[in-house]
VEXDREN-2710 file (C-alpha; in Angstrom, 1 decimal):
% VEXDREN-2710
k/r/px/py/pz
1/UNK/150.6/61.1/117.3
2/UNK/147.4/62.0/117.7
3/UNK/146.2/60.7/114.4
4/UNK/147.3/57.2/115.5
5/UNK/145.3/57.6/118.4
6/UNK/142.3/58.2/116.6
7/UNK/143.2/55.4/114.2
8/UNK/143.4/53.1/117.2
9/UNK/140.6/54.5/118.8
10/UNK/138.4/53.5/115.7
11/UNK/139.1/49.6/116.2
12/UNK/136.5/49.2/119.3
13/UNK/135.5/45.7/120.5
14/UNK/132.5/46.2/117.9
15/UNK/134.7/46.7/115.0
16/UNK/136.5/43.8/115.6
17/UNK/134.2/41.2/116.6
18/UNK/132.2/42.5/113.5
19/UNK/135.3/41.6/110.9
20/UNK/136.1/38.5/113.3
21/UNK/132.8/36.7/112.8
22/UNK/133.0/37.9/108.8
23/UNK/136.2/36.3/108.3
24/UNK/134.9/33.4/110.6
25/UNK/131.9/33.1/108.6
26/UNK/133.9/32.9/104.8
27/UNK/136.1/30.8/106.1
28/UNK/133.8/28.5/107.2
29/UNK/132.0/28.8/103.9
30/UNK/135.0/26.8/102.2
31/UNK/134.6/24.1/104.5
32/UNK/130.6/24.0/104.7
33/UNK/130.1/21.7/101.9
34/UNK/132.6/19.5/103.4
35/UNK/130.8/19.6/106.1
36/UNK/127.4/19.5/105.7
37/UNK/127.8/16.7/102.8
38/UNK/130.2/14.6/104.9
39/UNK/127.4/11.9/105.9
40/UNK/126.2/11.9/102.4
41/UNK/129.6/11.0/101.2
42/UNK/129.6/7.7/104.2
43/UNK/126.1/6.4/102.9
44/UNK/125.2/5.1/99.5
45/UNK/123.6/8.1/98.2
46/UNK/123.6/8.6/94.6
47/UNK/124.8/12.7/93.7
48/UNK/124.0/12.1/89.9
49/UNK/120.0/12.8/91.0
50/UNK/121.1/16.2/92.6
51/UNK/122.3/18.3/90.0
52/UNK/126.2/19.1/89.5
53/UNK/128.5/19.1/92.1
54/UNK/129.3/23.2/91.4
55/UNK/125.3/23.8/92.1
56/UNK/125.6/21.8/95.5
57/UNK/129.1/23.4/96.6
58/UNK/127.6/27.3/95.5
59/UNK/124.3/26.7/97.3
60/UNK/125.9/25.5/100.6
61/UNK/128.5/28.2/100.5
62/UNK/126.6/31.3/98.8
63/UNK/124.6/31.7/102.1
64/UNK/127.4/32.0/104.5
65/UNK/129.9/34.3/102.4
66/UNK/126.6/36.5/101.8
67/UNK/126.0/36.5/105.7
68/UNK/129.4/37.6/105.8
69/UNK/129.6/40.2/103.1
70/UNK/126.2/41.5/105.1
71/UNK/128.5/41.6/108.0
72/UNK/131.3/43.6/106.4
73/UNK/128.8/46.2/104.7
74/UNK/127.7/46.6/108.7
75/UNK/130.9/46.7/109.5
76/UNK/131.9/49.6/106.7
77/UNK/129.0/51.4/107.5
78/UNK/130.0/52.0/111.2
79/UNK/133.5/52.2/110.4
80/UNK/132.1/55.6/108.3
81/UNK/130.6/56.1/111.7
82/UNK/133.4/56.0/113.6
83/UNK/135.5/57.9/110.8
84/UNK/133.1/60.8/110.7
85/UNK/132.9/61.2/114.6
86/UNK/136.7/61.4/115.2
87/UNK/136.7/64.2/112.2
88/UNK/134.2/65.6/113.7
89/UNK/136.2/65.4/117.2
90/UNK/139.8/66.4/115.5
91/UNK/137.3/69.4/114.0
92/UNK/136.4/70.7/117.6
93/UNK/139.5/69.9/118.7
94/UNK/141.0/72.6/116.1
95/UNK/138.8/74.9/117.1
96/UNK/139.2/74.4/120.9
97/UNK/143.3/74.8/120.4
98/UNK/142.5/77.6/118.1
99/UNK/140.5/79.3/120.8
100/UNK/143.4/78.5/123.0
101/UNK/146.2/79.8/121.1
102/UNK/143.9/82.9/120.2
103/UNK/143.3/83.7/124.2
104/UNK/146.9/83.4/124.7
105/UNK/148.0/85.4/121.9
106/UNK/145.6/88.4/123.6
107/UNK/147.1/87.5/126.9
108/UNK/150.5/88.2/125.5
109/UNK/149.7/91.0/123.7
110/UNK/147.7/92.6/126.5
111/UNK/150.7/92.0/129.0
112/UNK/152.9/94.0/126.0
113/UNK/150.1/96.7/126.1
114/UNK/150.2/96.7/129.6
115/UNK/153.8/96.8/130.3
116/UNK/153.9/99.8/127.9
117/UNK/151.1/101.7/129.8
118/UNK/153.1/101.3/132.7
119/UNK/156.2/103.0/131.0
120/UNK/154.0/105.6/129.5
121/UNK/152.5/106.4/132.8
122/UNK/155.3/106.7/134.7
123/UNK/156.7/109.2/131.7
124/UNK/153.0/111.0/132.6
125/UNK/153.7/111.2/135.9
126/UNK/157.5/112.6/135.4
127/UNK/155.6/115.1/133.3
128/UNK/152.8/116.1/134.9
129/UNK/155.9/116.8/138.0
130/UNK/157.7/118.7/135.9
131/UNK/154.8/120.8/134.6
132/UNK/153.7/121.5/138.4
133/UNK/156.8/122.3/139.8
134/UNK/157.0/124.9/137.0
135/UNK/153.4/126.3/137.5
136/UNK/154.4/126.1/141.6
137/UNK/157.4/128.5/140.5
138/UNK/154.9/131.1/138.4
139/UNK/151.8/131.4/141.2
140/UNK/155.1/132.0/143.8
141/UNK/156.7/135.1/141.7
142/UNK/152.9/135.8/140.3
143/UNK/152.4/136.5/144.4
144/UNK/154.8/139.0/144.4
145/UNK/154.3/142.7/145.3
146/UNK/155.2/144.0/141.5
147/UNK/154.6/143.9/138.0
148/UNK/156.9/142.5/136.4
149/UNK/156.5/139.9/133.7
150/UNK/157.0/136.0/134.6
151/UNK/156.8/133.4/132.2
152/UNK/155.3/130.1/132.9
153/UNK/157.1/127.5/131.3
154/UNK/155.3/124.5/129.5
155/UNK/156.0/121.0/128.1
156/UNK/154.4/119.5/124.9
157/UNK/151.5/116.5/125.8
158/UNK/151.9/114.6/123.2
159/UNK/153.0/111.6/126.1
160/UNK/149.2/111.8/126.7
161/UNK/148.0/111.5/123.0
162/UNK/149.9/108.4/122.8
163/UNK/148.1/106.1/125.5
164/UNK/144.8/108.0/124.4
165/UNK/145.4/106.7/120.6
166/UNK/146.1/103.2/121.9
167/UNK/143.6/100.6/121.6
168/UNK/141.6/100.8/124.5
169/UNK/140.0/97.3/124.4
170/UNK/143.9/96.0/124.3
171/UNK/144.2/97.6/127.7
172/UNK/140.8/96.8/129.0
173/UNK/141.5/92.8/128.1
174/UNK/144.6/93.3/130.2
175/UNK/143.0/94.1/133.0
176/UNK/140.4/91.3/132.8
177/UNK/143.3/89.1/132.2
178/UNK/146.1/90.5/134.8
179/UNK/144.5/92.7/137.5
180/UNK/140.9/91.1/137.5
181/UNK/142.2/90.4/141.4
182/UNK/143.1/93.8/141.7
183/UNK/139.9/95.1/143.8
184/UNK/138.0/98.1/142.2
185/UNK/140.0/97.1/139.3
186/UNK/137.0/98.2/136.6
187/UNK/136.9/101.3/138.6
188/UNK/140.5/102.3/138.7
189/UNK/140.0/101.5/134.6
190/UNK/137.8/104.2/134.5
191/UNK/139.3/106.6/136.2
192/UNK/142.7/106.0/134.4
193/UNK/141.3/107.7/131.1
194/UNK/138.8/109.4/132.8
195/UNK/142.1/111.5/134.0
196/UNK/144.3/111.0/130.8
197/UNK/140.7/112.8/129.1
198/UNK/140.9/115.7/131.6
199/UNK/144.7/116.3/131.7
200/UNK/145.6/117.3/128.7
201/UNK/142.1/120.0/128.4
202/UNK/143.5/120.9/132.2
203/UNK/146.8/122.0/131.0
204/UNK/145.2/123.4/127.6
205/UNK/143.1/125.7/130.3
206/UNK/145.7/126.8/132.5
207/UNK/147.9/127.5/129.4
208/UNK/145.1/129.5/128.1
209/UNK/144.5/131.5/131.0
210/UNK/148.0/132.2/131.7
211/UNK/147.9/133.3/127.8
212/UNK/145.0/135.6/127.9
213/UNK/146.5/137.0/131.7
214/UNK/149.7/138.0/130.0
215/UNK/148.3/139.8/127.3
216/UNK/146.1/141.7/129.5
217/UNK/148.8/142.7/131.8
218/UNK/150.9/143.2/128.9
219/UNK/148.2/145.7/127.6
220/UNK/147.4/147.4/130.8
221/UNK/151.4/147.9/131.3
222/UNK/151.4/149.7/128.3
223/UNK/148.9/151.9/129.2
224/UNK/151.0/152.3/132.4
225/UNK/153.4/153.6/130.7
226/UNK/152.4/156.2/128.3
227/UNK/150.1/157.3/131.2
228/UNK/153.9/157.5/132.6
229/UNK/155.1/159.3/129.4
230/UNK/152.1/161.7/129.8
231/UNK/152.8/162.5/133.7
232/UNK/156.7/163.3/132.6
233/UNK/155.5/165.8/130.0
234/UNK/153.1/167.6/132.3
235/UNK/156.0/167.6/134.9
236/UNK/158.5/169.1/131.9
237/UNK/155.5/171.8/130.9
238/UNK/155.3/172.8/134.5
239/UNK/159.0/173.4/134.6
240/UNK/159.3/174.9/131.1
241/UNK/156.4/177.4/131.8
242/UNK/158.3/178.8/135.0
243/UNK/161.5/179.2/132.8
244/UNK/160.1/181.1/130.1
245/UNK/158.8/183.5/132.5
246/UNK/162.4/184.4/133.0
247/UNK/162.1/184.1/137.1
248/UNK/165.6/183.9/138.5
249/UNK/165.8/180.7/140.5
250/UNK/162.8/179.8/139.7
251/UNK/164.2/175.7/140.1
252/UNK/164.0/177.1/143.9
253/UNK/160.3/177.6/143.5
254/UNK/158.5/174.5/145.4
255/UNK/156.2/173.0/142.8
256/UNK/159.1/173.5/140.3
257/UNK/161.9/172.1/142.4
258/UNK/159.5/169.0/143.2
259/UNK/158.3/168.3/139.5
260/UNK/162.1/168.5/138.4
261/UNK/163.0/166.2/140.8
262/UNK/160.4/163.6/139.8
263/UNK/161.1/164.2/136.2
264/UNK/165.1/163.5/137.2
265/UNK/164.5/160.5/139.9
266/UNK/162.0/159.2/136.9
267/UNK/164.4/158.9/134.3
268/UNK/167.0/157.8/137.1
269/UNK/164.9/154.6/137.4
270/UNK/164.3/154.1/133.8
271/UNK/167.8/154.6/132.8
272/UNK/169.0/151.7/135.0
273/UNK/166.9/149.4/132.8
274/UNK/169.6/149.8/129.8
275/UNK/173.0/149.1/129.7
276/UNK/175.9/151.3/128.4
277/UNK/175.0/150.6/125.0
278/UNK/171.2/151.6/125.5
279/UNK/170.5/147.9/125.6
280/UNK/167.3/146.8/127.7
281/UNK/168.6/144.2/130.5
282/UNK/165.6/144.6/132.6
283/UNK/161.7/145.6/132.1
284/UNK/160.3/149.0/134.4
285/UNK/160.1/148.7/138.1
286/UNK/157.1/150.2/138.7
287/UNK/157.3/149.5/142.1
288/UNK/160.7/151.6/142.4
289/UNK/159.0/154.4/140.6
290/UNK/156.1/154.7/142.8
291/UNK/158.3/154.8/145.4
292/UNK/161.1/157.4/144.0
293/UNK/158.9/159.2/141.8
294/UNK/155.2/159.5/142.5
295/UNK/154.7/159.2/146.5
296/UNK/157.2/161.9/146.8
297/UNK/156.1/164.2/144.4
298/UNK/152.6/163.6/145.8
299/UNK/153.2/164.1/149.3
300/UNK/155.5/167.3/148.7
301/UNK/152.3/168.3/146.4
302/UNK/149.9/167.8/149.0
303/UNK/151.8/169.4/151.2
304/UNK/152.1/172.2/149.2
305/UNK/148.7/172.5/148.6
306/UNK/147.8/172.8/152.7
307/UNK/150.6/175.0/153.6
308/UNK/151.1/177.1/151.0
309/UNK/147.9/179.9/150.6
310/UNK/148.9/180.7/146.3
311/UNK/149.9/177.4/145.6
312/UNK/150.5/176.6/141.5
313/UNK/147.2/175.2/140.4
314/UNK/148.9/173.5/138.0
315/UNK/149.7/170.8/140.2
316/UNK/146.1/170.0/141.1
317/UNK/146.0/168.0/137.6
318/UNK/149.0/166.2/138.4
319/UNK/148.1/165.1/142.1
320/UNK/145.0/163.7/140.4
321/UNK/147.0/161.9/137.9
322/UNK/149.5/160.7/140.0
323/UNK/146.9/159.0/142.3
324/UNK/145.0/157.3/138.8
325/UNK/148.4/155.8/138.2
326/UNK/148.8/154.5/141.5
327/UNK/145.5/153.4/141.7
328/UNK/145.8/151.6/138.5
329/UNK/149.2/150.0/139.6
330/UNK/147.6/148.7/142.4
331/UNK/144.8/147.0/140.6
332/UNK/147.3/145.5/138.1
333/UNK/149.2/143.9/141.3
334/UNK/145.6/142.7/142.7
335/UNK/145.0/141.0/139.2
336/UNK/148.2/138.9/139.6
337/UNK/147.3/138.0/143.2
338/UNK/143.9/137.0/141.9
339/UNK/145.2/135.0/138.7
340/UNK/147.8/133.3/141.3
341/UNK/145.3/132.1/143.4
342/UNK/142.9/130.7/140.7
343/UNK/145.8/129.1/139.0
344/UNK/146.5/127.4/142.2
345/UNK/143.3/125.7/142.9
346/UNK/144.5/123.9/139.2
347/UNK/147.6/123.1/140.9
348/UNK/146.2/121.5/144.0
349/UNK/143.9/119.4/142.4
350/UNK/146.5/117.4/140.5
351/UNK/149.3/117.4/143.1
352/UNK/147.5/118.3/146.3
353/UNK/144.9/115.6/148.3
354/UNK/141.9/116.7/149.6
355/UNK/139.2/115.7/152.1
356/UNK/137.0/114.0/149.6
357/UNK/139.4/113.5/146.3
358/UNK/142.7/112.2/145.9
359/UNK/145.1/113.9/144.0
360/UNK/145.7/113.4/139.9
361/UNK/149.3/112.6/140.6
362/UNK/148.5/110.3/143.4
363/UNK/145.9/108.1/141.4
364/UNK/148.1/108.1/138.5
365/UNK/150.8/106.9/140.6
366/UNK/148.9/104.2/142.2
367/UNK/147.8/102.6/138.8
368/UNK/151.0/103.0/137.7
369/UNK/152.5/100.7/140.5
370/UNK/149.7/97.9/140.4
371/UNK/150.7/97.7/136.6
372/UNK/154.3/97.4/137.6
373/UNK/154.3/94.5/140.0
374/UNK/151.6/92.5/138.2
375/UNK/153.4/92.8/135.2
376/UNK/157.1/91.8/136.7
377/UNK/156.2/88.5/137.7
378/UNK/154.6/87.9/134.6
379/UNK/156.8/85.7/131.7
380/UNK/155.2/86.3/128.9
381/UNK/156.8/82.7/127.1
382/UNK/155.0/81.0/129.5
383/UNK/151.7/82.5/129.3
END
C-alpha cells in the first residue's frame, strides 16, 4: 500500500502537465503541415519550386516532435528526481520503523528483565528474612550465661549472584523506560546494587567471624577441659597420698573428704552427658560444674585454710587452680557476650532502621514494590 502511494505521489501537477503538453505538442506535429500549408493549398502556388513534398511535411513537423521529445527528456529527468527522492524517503522510512521496532523490542525486553528482578528480589528479601531470623536466634542463645556450642545456621547466596550476573544496562534501560517517573529513580538504581554488592561480602563476614569465634571457643574449651582433667588428677593424688599413708578414716579428714567429693560430684556431672550405652547426648556444662564442683570445693578450701592452724598445703595449688579455671570460664562467657553484640550491630543494619539510614531489608522492599506495580499494568503486546 505504501508503494502505490509513492507511485501516486510521483505524478505531481508538474509531471503531468509536462507529458500533457509533449503529447499535445506530437500530436499537433501530424496536423502542422496541414495547417500551416492550408492557405498555400487555397492560392495558386506552384509546390514543384519547393522541393518534395516529404522535405516540406519533415521540416514543418521535425520542430515540434523535437520540442516535444525535449519535453519528455525534462520530463524523464525529473521523474528520476522524483524516483530517487521517494527511495530516499522509503530509505529513512526503514530506518525510522527500524529504530521503532528496535526501541520497542528493548522496551519489551527491559519490562521481562524487570519483571524478573522483581521476582528475584522478593526471593532476596525472603532470604535475607530467613538468614536474620536465624542470626536473631544465634546472638539470643550466644547471650546466654554458658558455654555451650550454638550453631548459626546459613543459606547459600547464589539468589544474589544471579541478578549480579544479569545485564546491568537491561535493567538500567528499564528504568529509563518504566520508572523514569518514579522520583529519585537513578538514585534508588544505585543503591539497588550498591546493596546486592554489599550483601553477599556482609553475610561472607558474619559467616567468617562466626567461623573463626567457633574455633576459638572450640579451642579454648579444650583447654578447659584438660585444665579439668588436670584439676581431677590433683584431687585423686591428694586422696591417694592420704590412703597410702594407711590413716584409718582418713576419707573423714577435711581436705580429703572435700577433694573426693569434688572428684565424685565432677564425674556426677560428666556422666550425665552419656547415655546408657556411653553415647554423648549432650556437650559439658561447665556452668553446672562450677557450681557442683569447684565453688564448693573452693569455699570448703578456703575455709579450711582460715580455720584450720595445720591445714594440708597441698590444697593451696588447687585453690589457685580452681580460681584460673573459673577465671578462664568467665572470660570464655564474656567472649560470647562480646561476639553477640558485634554480630548484632550486622543484624540491625539490614533489618533494623536507624536515625539516619534505612534498613537493607526496607530499601530492598521498597524497590521491590515500585517494580511490582509499574510492571502489573504494563502489557507487554501492546508496548
Amino acid at each position: 500500500m505504501q508503494k502505490n502511494l509513492n507511485q501516486i505521489k510521483n505524478w505531481d501537477w508538474v509531471t503531468t502537465s509536462l507529458l500533457g503538453l509533449s503529447i499535445l505538442i506530437i500530436i499537433f506535429s501530424f496536423f502542422a503541415p496541414y495547417i500551416l500549408t492550408i492557405n498555400a493549398s487555397k492560392s495558386d502556388l506552384d509546390f514543384t519550386g519547393t522541393g518534395q513534398i516529404g522535405d516540406t511535411l519533415g521540416g514543418i513537423m521535425n520542430p515540434f516532435i523535437a520540442l516535444g521529445g525535449v519535453f519528455l527528456t525534462f520530463l524523464a529527468f525529473y521523474m528520476q528526481i522524483k524516483a530517487n527522492q521517494i527511495q530516499i524517503g522509503q530509505f529513512n522510512e526503514g530506518i525510522s520503523n527500524e529504530k521503532v521496532k528496535k526501541i520497542r523490542d528493548e522496551k519489551i525486553s527491559s519490562y521481562y528483565n524487570l519483571s524478573l528482578l522483581a521476582i528475584d528480589l522478593e526471593d532476596i528479601v525472603n532470604d535475607i528474612n530467613e538468614k536474620t531470623d536465624k542470626i536473631k536466634q544465634y546472638i539470643e542463645l550466644e547471650k546466654r550465661d554458658d558455654l555451650f556450642t550454638n550453631i548459626l545456621y546459613r543459606t547459600t547466596s547464589r539468589k544474589y549472584s544471579r541478578i549480579l550476573e544479569t545485564d546491568r544496562l537491561e535493567i538500567y534501560k528499564g528504568f529509563v523506560f518504566f520508572l523514569l517517573q518514579e522520583e529519585n529513580w537513578l538514585k534508588k538504581y544505585s543503591k539497588l546494587y550498591n546493596i546486592l554488592d554489599f550483601l553477599p561480602e556482609l553475610f561472607e563476614t558474619i559467616y567468617a567471624k562466626y567461623d573463626s569465634h567457633s574455633k576459638d571457643l572450640f579451642e579454648k574449651k579444650m583447654l578447659l577441659r584438660s585444665e579439668l582433667s588436670k584439676l581431677m588428677d590433683s584431687f585423686a593424688q591428694l586422696v591417694n597420698d592420704y590412703n597410702a599413708r594407711n590413716l584409718l578414716n582418713y576419707l573423714n579428714i577435711s581436705e580429703v573428704k572435700i577433694s573426693n567429693e569434688a572428684l565424685l560430684n565432677y564425674y556426677h556431672v560428666i556422666n550425665g552427658n552419656f547415655d546408657e550405652n556411653n553415647n554423648p547426648i549432650s556437650e559439658t556444662d561447665f556452668n553446672k560444674i562450677n557450681e557442683k564442683v569447684l565453688e564448693p570445693f573452693l569455699q570448703d578450701a578456703l575455709f579450711i585454710r582460715n580455720n584450720k592452724p595445720n591445714y594440708d598445703r597441698n590444697i593451696e595449688p588447687l585453690i589457685e587452680k580452681i580460681a584460673n579455671i573459673r577465671k578462664d570460664i568467665k572470660l570464655l562467657k564474656n567472649r560470647k557476650f562480646e561476639f553477640s553484640i558485634s554480630l548484632e550491630k550486622e543484624y540491625k543494619t539490614l533489618i533494623e532502621d536507624t536515625n539516619n539510614q534505612r534498613s537493607i531489608i526496607f530499601e530492598l522492599t521498597e524497590i521491590k514494590e515500585d517494580i511490582k506495580t509499574i510492571t502489573k499494568d504494563i502489557n507487554p503486546e501492546k508496548i
